[in-house]
mmCIF file of the N, C-alpha and C atoms, coordinates in Angstrom:
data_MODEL
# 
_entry.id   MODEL 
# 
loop_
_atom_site.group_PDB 
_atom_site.id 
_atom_site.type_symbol 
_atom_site.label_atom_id 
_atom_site.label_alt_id 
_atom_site.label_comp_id 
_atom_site.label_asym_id 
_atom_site.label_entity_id 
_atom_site.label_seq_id 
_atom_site.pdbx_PDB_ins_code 
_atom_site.Cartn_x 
_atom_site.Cartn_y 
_atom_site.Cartn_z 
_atom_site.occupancy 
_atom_site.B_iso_or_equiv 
_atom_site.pdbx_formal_charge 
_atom_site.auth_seq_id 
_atom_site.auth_comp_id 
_atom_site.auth_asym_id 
_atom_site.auth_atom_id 
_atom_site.pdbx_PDB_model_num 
ATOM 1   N N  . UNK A 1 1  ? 73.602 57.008 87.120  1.00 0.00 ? 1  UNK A N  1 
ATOM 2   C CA . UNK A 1 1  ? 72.558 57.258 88.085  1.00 0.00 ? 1  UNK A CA 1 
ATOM 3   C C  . UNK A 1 1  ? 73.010 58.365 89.033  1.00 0.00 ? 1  UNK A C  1 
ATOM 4   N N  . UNK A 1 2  ? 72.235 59.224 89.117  1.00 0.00 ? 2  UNK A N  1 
ATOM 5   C CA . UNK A 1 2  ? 72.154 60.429 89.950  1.00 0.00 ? 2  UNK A CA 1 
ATOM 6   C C  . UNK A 1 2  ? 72.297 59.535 91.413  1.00 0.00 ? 2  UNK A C  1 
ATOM 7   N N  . UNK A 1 3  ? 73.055 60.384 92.147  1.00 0.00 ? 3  UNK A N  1 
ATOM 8   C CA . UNK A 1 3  ? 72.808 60.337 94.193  1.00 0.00 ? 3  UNK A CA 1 
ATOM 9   C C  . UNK A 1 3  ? 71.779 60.947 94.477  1.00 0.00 ? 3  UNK A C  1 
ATOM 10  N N  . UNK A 1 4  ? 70.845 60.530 95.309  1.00 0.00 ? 4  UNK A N  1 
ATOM 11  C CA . UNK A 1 4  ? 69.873 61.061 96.195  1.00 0.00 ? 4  UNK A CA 1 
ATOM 12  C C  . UNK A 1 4  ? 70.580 62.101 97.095  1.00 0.00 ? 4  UNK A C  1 
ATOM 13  N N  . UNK A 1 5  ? 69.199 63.057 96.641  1.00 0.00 ? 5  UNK A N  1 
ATOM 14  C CA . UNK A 1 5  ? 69.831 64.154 97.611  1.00 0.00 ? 5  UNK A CA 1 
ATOM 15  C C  . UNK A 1 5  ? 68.647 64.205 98.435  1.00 0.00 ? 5  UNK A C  1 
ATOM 16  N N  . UNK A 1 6  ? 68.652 65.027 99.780  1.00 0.00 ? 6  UNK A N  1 
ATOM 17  C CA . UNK A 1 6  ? 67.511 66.316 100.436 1.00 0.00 ? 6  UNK A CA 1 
ATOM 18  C C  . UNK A 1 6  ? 67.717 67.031 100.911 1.00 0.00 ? 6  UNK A C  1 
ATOM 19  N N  . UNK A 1 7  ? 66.829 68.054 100.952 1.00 0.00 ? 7  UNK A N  1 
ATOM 20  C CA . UNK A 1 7  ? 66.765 68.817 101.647 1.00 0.00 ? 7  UNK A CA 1 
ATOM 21  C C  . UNK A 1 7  ? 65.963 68.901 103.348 1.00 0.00 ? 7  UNK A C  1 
ATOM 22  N N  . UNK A 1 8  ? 67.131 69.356 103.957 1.00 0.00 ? 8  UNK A N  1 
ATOM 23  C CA . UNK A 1 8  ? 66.482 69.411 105.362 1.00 0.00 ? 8  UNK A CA 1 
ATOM 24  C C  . UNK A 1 8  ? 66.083 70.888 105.448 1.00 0.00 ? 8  UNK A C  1 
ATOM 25  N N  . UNK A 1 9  ? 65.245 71.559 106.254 1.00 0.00 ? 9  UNK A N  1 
ATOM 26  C CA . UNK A 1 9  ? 64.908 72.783 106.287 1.00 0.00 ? 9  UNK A CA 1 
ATOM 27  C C  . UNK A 1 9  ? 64.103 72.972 107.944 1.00 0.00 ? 9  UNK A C  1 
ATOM 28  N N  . UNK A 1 10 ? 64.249 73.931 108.493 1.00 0.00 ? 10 UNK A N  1 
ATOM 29  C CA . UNK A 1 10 ? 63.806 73.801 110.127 1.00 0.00 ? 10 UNK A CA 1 
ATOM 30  C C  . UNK A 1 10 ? 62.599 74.067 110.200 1.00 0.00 ? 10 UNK A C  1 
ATOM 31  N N  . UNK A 1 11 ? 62.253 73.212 111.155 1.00 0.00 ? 11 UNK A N  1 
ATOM 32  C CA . UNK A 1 11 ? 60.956 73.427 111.480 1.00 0.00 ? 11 UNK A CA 1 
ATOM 33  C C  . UNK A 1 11 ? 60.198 71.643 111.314 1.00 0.00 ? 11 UNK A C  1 
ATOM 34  N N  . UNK A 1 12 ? 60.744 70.893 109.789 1.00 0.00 ? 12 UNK A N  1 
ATOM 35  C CA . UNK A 1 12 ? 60.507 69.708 109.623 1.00 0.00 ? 12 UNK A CA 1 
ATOM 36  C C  . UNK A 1 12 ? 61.354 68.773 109.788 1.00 0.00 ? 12 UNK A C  1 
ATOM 37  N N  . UNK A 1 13 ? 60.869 67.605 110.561 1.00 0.00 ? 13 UNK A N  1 
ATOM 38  C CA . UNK A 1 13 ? 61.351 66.227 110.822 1.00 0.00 ? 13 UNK A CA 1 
ATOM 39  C C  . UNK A 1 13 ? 61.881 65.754 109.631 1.00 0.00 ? 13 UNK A C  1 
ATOM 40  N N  . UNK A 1 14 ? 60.676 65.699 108.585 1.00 0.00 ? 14 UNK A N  1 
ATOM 41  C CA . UNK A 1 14 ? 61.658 64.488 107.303 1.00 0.00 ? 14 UNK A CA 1 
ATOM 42  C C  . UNK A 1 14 ? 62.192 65.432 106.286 1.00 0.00 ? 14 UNK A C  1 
ATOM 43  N N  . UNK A 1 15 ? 63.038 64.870 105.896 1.00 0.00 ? 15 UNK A N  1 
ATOM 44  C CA . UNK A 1 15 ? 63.847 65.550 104.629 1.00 0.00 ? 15 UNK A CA 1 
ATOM 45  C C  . UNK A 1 15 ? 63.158 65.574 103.319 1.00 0.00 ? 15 UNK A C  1 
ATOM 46  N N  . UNK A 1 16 ? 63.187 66.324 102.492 1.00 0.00 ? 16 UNK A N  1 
ATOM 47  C CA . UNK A 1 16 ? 62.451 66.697 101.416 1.00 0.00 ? 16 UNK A CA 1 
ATOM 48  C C  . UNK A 1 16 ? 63.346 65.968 100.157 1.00 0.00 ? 16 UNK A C  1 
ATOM 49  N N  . UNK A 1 17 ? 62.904 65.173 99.067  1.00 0.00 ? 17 UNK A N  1 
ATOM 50  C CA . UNK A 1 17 ? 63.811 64.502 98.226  1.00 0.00 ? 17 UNK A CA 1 
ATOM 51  C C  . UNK A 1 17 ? 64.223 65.626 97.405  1.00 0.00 ? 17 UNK A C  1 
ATOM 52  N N  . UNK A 1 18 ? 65.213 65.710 96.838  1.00 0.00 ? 18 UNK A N  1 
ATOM 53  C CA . UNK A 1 18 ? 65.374 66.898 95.370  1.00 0.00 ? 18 UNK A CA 1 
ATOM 54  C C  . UNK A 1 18 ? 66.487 66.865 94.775  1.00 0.00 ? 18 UNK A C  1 
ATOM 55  N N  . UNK A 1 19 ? 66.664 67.411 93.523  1.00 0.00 ? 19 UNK A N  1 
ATOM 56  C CA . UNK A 1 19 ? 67.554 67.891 92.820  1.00 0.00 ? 19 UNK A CA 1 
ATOM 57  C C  . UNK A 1 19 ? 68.777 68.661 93.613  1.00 0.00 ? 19 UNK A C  1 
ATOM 58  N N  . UNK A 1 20 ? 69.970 68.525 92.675  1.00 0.00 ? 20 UNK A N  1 
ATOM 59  C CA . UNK A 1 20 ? 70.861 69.425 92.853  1.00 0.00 ? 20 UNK A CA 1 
ATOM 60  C C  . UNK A 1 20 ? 70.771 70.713 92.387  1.00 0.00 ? 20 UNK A C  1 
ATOM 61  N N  . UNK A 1 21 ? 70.009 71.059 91.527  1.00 0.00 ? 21 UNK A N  1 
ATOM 62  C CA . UNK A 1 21 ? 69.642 72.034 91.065  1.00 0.00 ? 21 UNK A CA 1 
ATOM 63  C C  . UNK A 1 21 ? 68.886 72.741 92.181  1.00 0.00 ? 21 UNK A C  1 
ATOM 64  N N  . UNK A 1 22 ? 67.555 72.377 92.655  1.00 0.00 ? 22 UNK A N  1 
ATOM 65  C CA . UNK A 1 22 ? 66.640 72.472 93.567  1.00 0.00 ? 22 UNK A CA 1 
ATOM 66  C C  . UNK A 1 22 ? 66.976 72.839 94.767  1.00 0.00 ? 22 UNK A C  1 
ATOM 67  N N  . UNK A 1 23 ? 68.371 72.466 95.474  1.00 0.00 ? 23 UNK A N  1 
ATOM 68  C CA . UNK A 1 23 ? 69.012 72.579 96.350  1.00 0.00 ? 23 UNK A CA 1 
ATOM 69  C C  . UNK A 1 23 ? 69.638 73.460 96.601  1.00 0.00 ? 23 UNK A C  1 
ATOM 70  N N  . UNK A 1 24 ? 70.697 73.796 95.179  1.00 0.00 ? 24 UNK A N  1 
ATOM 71  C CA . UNK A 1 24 ? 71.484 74.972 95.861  1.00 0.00 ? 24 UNK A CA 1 
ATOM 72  C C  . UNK A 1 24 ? 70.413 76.122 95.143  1.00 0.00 ? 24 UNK A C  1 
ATOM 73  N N  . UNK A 1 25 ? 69.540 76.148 94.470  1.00 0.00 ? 25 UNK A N  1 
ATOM 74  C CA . UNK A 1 25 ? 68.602 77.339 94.055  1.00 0.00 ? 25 UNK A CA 1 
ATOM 75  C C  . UNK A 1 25 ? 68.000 78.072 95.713  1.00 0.00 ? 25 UNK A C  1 
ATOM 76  N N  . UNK A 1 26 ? 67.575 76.885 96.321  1.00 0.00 ? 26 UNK A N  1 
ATOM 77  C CA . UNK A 1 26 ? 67.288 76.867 97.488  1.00 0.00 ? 26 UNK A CA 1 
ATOM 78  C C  . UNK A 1 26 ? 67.989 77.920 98.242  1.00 0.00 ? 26 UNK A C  1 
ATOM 79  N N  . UNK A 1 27 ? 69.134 76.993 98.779  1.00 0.00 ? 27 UNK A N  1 
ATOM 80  C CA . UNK A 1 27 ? 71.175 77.539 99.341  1.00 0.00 ? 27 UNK A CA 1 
ATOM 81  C C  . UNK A 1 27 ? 71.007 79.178 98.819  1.00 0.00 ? 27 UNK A C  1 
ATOM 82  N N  . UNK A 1 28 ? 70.731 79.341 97.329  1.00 0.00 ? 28 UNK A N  1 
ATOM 83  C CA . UNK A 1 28 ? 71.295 80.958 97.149  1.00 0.00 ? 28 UNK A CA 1 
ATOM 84  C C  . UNK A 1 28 ? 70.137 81.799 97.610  1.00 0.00 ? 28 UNK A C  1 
ATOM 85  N N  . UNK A 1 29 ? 68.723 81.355 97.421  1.00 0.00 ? 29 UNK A N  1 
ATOM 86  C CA . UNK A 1 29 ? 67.567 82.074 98.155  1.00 0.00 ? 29 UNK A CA 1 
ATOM 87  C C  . UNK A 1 29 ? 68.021 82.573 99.657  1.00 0.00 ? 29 UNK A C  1 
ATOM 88  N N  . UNK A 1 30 ? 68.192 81.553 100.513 1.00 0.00 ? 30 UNK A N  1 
ATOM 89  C CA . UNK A 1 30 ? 68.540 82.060 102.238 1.00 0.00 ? 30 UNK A CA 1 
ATOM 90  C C  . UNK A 1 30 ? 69.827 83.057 102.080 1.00 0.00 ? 30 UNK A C  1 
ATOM 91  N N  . UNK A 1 31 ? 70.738 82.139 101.198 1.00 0.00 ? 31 UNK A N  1 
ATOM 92  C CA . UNK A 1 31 ? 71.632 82.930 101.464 1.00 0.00 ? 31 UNK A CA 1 
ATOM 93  C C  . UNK A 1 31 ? 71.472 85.058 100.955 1.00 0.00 ? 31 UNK A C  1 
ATOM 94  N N  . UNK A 1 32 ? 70.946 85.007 100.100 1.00 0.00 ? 32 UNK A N  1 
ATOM 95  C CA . UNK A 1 32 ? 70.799 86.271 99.562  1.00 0.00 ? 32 UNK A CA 1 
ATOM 96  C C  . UNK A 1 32 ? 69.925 86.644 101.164 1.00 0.00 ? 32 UNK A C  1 
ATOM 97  N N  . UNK A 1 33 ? 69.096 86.000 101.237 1.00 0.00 ? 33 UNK A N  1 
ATOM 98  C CA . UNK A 1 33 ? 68.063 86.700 102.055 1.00 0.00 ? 33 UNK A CA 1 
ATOM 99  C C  . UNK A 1 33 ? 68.874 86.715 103.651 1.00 0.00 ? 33 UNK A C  1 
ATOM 100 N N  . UNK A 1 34 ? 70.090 86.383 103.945 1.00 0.00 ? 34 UNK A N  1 
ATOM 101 C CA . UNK A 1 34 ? 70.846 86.951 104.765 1.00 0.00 ? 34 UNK A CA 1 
ATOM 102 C C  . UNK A 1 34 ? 71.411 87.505 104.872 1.00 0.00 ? 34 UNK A C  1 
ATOM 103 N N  . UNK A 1 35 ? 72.067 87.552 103.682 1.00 0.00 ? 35 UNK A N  1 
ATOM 104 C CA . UNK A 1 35 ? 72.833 89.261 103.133 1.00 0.00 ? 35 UNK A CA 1 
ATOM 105 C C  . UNK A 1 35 ? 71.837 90.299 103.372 1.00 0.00 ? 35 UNK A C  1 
ATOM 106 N N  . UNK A 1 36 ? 70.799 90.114 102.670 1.00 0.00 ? 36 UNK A N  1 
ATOM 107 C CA . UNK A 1 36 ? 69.604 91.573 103.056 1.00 0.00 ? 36 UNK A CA 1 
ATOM 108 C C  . UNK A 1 36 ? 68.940 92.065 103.952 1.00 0.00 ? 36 UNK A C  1 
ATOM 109 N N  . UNK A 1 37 ? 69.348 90.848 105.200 1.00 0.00 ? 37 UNK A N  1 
ATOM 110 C CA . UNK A 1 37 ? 68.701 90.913 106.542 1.00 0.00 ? 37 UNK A CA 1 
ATOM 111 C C  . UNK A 1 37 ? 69.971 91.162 107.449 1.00 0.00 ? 37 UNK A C  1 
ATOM 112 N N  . UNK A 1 38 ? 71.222 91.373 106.718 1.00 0.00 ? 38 UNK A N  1 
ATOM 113 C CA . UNK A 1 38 ? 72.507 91.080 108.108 1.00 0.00 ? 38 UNK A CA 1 
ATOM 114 C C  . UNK A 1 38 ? 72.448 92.116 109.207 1.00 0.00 ? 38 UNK A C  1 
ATOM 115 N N  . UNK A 1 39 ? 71.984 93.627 108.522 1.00 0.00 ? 39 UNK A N  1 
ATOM 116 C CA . UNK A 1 39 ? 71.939 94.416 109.674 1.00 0.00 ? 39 UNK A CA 1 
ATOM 117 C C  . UNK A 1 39 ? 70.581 94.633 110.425 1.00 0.00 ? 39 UNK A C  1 
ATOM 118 N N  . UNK A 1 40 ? 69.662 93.508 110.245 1.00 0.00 ? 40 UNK A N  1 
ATOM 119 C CA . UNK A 1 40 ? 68.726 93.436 111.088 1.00 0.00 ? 40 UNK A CA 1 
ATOM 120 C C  . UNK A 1 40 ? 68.399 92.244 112.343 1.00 0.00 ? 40 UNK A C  1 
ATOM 121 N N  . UNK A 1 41 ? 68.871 92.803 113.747 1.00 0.00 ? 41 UNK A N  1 
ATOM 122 C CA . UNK A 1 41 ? 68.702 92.063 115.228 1.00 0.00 ? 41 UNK A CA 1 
ATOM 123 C C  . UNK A 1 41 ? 68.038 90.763 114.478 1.00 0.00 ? 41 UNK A C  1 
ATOM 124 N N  . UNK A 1 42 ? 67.084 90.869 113.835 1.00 0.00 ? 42 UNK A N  1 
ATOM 125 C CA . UNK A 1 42 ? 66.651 89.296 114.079 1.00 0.00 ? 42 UNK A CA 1 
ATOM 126 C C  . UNK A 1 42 ? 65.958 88.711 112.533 1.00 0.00 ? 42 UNK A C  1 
ATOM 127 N N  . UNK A 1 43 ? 67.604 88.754 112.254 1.00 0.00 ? 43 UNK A N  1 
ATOM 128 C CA . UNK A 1 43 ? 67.829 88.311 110.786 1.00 0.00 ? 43 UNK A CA 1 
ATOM 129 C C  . UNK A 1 43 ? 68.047 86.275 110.596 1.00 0.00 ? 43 UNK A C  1 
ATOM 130 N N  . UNK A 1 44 ? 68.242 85.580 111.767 1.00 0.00 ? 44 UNK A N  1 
ATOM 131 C CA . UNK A 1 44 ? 68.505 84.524 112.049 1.00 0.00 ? 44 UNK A CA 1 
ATOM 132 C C  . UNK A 1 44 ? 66.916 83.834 112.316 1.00 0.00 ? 44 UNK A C  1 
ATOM 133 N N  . UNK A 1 45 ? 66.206 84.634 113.166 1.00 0.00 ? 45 UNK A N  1 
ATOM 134 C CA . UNK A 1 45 ? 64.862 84.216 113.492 1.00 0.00 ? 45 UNK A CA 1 
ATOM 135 C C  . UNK A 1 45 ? 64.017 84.492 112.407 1.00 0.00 ? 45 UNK A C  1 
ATOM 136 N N  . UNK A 1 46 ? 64.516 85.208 111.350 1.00 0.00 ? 46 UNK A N  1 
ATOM 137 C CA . UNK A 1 46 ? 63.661 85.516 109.835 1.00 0.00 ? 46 UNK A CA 1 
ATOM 138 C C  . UNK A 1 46 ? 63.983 84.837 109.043 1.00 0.00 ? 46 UNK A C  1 
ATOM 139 N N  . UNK A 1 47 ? 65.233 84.017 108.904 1.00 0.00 ? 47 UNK A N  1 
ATOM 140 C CA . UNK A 1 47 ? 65.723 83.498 107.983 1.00 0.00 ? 47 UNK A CA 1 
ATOM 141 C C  . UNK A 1 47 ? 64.786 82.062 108.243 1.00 0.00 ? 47 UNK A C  1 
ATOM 142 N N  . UNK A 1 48 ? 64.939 81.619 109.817 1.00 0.00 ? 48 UNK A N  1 
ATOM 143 C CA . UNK A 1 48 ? 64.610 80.205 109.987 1.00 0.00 ? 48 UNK A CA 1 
ATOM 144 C C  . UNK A 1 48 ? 63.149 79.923 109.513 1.00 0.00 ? 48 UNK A C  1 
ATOM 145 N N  . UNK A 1 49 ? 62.253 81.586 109.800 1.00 0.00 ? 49 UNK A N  1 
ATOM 146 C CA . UNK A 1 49 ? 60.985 81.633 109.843 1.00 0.00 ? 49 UNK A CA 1 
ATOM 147 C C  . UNK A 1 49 ? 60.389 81.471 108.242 1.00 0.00 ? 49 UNK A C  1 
ATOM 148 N N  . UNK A 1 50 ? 61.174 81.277 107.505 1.00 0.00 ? 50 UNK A N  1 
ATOM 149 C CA . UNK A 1 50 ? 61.770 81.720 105.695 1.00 0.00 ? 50 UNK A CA 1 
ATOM 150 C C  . UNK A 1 50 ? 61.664 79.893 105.601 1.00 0.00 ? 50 UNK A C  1 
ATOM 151 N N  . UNK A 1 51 ? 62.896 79.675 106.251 1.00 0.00 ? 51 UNK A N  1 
ATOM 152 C CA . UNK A 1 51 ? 62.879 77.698 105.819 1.00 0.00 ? 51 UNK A CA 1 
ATOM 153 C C  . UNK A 1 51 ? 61.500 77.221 106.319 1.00 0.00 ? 51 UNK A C  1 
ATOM 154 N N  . UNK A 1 52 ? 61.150 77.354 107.441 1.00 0.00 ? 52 UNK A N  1 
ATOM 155 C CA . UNK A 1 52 ? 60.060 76.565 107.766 1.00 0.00 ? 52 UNK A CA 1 
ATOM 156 C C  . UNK A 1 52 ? 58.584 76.806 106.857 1.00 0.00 ? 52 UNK A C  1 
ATOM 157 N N  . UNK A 1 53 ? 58.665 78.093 106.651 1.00 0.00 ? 53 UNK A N  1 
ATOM 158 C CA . UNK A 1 53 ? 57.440 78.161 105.557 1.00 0.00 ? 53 UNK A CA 1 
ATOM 159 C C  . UNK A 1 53 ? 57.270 77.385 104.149 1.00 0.00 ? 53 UNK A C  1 
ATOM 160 N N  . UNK A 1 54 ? 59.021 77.691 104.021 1.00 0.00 ? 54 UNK A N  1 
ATOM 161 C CA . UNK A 1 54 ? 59.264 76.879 102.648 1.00 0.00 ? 54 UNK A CA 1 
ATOM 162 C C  . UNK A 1 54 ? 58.586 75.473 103.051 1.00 0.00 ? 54 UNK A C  1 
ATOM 163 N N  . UNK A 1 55 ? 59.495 75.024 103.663 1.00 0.00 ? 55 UNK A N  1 
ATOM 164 C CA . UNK A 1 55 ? 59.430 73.438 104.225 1.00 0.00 ? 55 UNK A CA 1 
ATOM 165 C C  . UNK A 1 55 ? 57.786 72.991 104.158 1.00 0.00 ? 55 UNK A C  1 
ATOM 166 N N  . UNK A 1 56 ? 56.649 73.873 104.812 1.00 0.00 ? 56 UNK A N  1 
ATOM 167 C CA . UNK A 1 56 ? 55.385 73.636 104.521 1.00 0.00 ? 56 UNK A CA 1 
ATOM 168 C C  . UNK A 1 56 ? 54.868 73.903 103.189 1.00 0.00 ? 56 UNK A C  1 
ATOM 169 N N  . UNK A 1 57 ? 55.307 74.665 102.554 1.00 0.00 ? 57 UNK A N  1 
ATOM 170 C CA . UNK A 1 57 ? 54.988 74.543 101.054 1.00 0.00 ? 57 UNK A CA 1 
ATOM 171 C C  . UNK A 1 57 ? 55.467 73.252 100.464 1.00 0.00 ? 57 UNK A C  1 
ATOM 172 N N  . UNK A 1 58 ? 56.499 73.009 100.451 1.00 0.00 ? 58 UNK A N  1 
ATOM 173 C CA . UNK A 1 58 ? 56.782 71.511 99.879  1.00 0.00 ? 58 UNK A CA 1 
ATOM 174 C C  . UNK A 1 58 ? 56.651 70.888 100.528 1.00 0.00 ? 58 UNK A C  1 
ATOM 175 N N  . UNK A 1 59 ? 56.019 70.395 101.902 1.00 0.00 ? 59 UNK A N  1 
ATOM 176 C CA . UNK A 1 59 ? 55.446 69.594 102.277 1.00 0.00 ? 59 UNK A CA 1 
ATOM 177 C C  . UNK A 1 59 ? 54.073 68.756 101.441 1.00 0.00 ? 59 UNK A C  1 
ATOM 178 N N  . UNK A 1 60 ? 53.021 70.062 101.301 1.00 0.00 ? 60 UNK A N  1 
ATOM 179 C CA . UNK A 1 60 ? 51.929 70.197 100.218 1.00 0.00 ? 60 UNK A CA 1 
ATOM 180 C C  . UNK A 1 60 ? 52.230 69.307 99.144  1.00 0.00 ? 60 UNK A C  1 
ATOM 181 N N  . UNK A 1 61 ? 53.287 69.954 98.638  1.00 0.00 ? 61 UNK A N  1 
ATOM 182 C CA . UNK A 1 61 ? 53.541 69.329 97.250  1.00 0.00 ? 61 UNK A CA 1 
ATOM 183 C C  . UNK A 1 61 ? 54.214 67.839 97.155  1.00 0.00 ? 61 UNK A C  1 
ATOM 184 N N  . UNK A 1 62 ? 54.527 67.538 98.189  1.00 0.00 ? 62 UNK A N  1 
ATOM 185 C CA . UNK A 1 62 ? 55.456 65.987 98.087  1.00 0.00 ? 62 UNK A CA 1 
ATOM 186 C C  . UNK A 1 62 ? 54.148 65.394 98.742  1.00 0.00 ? 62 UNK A C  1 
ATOM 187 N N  . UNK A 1 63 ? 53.078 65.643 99.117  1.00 0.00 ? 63 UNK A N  1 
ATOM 188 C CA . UNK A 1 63 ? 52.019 65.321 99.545  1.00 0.00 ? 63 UNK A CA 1 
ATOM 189 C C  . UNK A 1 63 ? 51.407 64.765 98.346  1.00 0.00 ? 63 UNK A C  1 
ATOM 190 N N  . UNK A 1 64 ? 51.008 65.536 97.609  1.00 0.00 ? 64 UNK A N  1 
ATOM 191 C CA . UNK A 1 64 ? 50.503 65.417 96.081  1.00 0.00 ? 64 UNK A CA 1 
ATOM 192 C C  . UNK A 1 64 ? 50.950 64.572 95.306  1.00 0.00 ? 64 UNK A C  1 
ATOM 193 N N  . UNK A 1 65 ? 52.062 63.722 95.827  1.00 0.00 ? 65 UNK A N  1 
ATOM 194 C CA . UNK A 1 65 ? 52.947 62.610 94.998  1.00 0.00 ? 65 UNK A CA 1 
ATOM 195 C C  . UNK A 1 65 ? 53.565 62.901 94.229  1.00 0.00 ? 65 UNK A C  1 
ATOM 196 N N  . UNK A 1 66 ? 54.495 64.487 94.118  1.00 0.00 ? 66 UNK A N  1 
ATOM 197 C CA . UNK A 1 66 ? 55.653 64.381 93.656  1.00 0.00 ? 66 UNK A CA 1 
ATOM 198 C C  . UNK A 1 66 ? 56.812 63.887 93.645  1.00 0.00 ? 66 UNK A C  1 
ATOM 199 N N  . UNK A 1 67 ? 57.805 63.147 92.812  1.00 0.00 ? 67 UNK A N  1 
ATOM 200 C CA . UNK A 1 67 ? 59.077 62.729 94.089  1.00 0.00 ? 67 UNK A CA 1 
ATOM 201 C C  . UNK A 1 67 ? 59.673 63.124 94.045  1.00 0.00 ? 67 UNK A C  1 
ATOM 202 N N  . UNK A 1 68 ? 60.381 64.377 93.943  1.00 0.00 ? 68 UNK A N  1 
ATOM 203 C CA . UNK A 1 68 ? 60.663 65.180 94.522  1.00 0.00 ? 68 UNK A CA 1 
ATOM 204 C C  . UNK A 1 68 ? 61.129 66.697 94.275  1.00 0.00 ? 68 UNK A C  1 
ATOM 205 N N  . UNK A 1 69 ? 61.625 67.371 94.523  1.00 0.00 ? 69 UNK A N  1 
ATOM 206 C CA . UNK A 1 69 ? 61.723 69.142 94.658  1.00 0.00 ? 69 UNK A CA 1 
ATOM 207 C C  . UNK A 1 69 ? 63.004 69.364 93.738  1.00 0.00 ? 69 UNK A C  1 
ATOM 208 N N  . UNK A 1 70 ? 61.958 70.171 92.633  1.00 0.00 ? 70 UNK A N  1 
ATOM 209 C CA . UNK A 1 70 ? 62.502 69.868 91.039  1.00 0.00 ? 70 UNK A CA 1 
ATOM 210 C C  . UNK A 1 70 ? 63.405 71.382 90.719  1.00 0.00 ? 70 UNK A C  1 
ATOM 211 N N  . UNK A 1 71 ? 62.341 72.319 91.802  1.00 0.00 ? 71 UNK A N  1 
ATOM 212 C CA . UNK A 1 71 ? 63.090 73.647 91.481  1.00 0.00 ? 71 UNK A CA 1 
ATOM 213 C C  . UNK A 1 71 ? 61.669 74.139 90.221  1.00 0.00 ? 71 UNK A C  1 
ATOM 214 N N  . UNK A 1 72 ? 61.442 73.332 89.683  1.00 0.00 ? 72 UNK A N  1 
ATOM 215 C CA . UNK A 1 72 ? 60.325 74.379 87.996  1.00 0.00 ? 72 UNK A CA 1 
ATOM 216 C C  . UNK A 1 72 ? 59.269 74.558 89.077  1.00 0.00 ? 72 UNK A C  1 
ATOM 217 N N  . UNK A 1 73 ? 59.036 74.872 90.594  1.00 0.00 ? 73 UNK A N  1 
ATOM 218 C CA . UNK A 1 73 ? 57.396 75.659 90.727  1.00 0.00 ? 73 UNK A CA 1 
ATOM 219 C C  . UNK A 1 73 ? 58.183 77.031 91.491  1.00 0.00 ? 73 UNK A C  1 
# 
């Protein structure tokens, strides 16, 4: 049996259920997208502005009665 994982992401209170897969796919998205933002002043306030959108997209979808964030959308 797999460990429960989630994802936390800012902006949302509850944690999102998911994969390990799902997770660090996640992890390398921000992370790239801070590498490409490092020499920009407000690369921290873009990044967060990045999770929280995510976070409302899979909000949607764990809405819909998925259980949880598989990484295939």
């Amino acid at each position: 049996m797999t460990e429960p994982i989630s994802i936390r992401l800012t902006g949302h209170v509850a944690a999102f259920p998911a994969t390990s897969e799902a997770r660090e796919a996640l992890r390398r998205y921000l992370d790239d997208a801070r590498r490409a933002l490092r020499s920009d002043p407000d690369a921290d306030e873009i990044v967060r502005d990045l999770e929280c959108a995510i976070g409302d997209r899979l909000s949607a979808f764990i809405g819909l009665g998925d259980a949880s964030v598989t990484g295939d959308r």
